[in-house]
C-alpha positions as CSV (number, residue, x, y, z in Angstrom):
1,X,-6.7,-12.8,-5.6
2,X,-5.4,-12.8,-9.6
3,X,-2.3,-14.3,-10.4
4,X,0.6,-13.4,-9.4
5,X,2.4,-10.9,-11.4
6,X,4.4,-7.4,-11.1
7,X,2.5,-5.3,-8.7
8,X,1.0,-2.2,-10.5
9,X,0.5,1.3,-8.3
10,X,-0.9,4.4,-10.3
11,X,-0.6,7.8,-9.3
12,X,-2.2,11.1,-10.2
13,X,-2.9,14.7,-8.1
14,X,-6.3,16.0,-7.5
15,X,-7.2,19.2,-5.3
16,X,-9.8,20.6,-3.3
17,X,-10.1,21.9,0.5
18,X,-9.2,20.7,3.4
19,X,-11.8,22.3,6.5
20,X,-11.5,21.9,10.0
21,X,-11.8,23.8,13.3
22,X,-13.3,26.1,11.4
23,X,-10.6,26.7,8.7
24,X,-10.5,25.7,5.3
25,X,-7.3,25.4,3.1
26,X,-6.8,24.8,-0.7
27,X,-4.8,21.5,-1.2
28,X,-3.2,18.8,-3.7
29,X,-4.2,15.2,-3.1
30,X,-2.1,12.2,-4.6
31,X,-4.5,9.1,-5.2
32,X,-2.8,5.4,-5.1
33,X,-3.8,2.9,-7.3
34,X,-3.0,-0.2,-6.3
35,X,-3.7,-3.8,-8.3
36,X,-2.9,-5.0,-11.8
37,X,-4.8,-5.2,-14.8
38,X,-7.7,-6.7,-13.7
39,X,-8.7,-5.3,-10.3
40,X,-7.1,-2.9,-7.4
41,X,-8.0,-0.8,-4.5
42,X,-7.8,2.8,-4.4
43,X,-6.4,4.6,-0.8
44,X,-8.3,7.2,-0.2
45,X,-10.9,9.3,-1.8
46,X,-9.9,13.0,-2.2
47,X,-12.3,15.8,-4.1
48,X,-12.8,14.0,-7.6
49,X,-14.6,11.0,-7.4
50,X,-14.5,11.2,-11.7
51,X,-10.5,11.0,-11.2
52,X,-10.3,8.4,-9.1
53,X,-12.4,6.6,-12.2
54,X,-9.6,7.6,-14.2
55,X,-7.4,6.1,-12.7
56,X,-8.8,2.8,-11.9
57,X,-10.1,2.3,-15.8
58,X,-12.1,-0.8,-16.5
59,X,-10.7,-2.6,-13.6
60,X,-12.8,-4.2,-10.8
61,X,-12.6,-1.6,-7.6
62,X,-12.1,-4.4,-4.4
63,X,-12.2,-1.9,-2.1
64,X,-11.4,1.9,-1.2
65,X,-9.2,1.8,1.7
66,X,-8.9,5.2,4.1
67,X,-5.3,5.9,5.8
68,X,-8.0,8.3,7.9
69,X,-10.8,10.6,8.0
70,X,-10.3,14.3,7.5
71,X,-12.9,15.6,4.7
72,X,-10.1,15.7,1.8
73,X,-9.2,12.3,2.2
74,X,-13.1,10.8,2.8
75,X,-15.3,13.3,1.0
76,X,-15.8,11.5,-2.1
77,X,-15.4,7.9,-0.9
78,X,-20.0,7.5,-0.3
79,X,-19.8,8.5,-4.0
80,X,-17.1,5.8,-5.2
81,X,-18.8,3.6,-3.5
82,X,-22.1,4.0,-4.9
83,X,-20.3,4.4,-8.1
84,X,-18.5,1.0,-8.4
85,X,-19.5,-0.7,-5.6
86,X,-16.7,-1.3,-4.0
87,X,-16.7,-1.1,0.3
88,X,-15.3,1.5,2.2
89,X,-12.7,0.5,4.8
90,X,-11.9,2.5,8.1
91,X,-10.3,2.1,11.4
92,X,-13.2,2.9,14.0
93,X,-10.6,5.5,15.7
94,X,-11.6,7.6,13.2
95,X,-15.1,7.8,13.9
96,X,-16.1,11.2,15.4
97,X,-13.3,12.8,12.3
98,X,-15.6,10.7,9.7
99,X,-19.1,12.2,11.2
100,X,-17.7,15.9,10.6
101,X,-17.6,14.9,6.8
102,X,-20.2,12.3,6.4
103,X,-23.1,12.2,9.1
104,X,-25.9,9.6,9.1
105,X,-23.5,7.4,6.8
106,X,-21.0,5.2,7.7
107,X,-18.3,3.1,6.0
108,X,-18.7,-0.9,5.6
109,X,-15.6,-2.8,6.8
110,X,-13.4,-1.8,10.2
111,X,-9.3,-1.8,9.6
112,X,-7.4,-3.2,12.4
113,X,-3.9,-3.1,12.5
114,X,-2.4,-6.3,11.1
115,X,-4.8,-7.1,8.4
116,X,-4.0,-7.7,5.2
117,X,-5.8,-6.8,2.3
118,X,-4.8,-8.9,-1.0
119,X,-5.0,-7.4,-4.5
120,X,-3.6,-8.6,-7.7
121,X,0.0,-9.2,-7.0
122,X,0.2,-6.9,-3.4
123,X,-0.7,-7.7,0.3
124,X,-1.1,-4.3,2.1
125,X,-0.4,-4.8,5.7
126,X,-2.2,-2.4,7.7
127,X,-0.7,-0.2,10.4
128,X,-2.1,1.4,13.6
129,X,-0.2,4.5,13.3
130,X,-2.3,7.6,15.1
131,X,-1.7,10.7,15.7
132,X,-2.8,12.9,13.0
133,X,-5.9,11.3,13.8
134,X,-7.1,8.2,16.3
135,X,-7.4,5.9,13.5
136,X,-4.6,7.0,11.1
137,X,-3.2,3.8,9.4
138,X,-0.7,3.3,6.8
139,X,-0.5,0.3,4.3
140,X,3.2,-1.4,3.7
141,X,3.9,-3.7,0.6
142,X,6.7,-5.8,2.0
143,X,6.9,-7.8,-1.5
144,X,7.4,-4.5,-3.3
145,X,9.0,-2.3,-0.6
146,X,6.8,0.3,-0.7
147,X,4.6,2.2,1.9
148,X,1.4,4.2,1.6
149,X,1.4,6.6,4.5
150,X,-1.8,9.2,4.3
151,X,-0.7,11.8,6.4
152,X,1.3,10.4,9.1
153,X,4.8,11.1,7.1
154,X,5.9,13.2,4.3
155,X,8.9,14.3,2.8
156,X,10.6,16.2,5.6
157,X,8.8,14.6,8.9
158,X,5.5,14.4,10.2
159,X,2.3,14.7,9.2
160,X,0.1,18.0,11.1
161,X,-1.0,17.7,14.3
162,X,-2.2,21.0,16.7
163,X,-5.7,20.6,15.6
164,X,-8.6,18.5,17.1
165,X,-8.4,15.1,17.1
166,X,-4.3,14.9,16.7
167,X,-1.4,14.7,18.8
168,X,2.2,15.1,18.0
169,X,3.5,12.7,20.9
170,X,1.6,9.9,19.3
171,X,2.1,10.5,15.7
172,X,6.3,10.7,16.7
173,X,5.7,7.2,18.6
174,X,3.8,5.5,15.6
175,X,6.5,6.7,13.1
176,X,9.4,5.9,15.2
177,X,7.9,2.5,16.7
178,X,6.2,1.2,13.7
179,X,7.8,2.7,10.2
180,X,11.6,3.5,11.5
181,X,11.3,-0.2,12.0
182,X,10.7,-0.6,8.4
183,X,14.1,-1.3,6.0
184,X,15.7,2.0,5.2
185,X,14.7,1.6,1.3
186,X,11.4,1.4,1.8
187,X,9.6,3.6,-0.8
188,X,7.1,6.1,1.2
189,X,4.3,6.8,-1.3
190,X,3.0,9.7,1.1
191,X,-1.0,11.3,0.9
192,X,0.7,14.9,-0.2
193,X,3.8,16.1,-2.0
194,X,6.5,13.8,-3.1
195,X,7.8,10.7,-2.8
196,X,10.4,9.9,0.3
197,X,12.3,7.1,2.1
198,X,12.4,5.6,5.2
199,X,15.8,5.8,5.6
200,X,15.9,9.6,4.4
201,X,13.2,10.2,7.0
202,X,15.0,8.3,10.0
203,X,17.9,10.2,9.0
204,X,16.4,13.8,9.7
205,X,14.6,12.2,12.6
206,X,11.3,13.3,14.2
């Protein structure tokens, strides 16, 4: 771990397609940076592996983290890795969603909710949160009151569920038991769209 200074998050919006169950759908990714000037982690690995780049510079990649598996979050991460080095991280859950994008490969390092994963100035705390997928996680910043929550919520609820492999029971119990137990201004740094809050979410409920 570097020394301790302001933690850094960088931001940009790349798009692709989304496919699954045999539909495919144009959409805008956010990547999150996460680090300081020396090294960070990247959550997930959407469409562009050369934007990612971008975005992390000339600092050391520790690790790309996945909040879960569908193809526009994952597609991209075998090439970042190959790229920079740096391992892939995944909760098992997510297994049969990864192998739709990615069979015969695999990712290097299991998730489990609880762990922490230490860059630069941050500690990500990983949470179990499924629903949109088995092994959808989010990562919390406690230090810097921020959350990164893939697709598990968004400005205005919810993430999807409907198709194969979610389930909207579960993904209202994960928000409700694990992130509406989060402080009201945490900062919810969401996989698509804009920015939100946990208190703004708790407030138009789920």
């Amino acid at each position: 771990m570097s020394a301790a200074g302001p933690a850094r998050v960088d931001h940009a919006v790349v798009s692709g397609t989304f496919s699954l169950d045999g539909e495919t759908f144009d959409v805008d990714n956010n990547i999150w940076v996460i680090g300081d000037d020396s090294e960070c982690v990247v959550i997930d690995a959407p469409h562009d592996a050369d934007a990612i780049a971008r975005v992390v510079g000339d600092r050391r990649l520790r690790a790309i983290l996945c909040t879960h598996a569908h193809d526009d979050h994952v597609r991209v991460a075998p090439a970042l890795r190959s790229r920079t080095g740096a391992p892939i991280h995944l909760h098992p859950g997510d297994r049969p969603v990864w192998e739709l994008t990615h069979p015969g490969d695999t990712w290097d390092a299991d998730l489990a909710d609880g762990d922490v994963v230490e860059v630069g100035a941050s500690r990500l705390r990983v949470l179990h949160t499924p629903g949109h997928t088995p092994g959808a996680v989010c990562f919390h910043d406690e230090a810097a009151g921020v959350l990164f929550t893939g697709d598990t919520l968004f400005h205005g609820g919810p993430g999807a569920t409907g198709r194969s492999f979610s389930d909207h029971g579960t993904i209202v119990d994960s928000i409700r038991e694990r992130l509406f137990a989060l402080p009201d201004e945490t900062v919810v740094h969401t996989g698509h769209g804009e920015d939100t809050t946990i208190g703004a979410e708790r407030a138009r409920g789920v």
